[in-house]
C-alpha angles and dihedrals in degrees: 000000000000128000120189108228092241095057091039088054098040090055108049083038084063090039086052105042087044091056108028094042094203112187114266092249095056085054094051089052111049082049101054086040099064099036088057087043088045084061106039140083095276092069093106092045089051090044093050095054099038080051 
């Protein structure tokens, strides 16, 4: 079966965000987070770990 990323993603964030019930701004945080992080000079650092 496959699954695109974004829909894989998409659906354990709902699922996340329906069980563990973290606060919106927690949310808003760890999203905007990682999109600046995704974009800096970090992102080989970050490539390298995630690899």
């Amino acid at each position: 079966m496959d699954v695109p990323l974004w829909f894989a993603l998409l659906a354990v964030g709902y699922l996340g965000v329906k069980l563990i019930r973290p606060p919106w701004w927690l949310i808003c945080v760890l999203l905007l987070g990682g999109y600046l992080l995704a974009d800096s000079v970090l992102t080989p650092v970050i490539e390298t770990v995630v690899k």
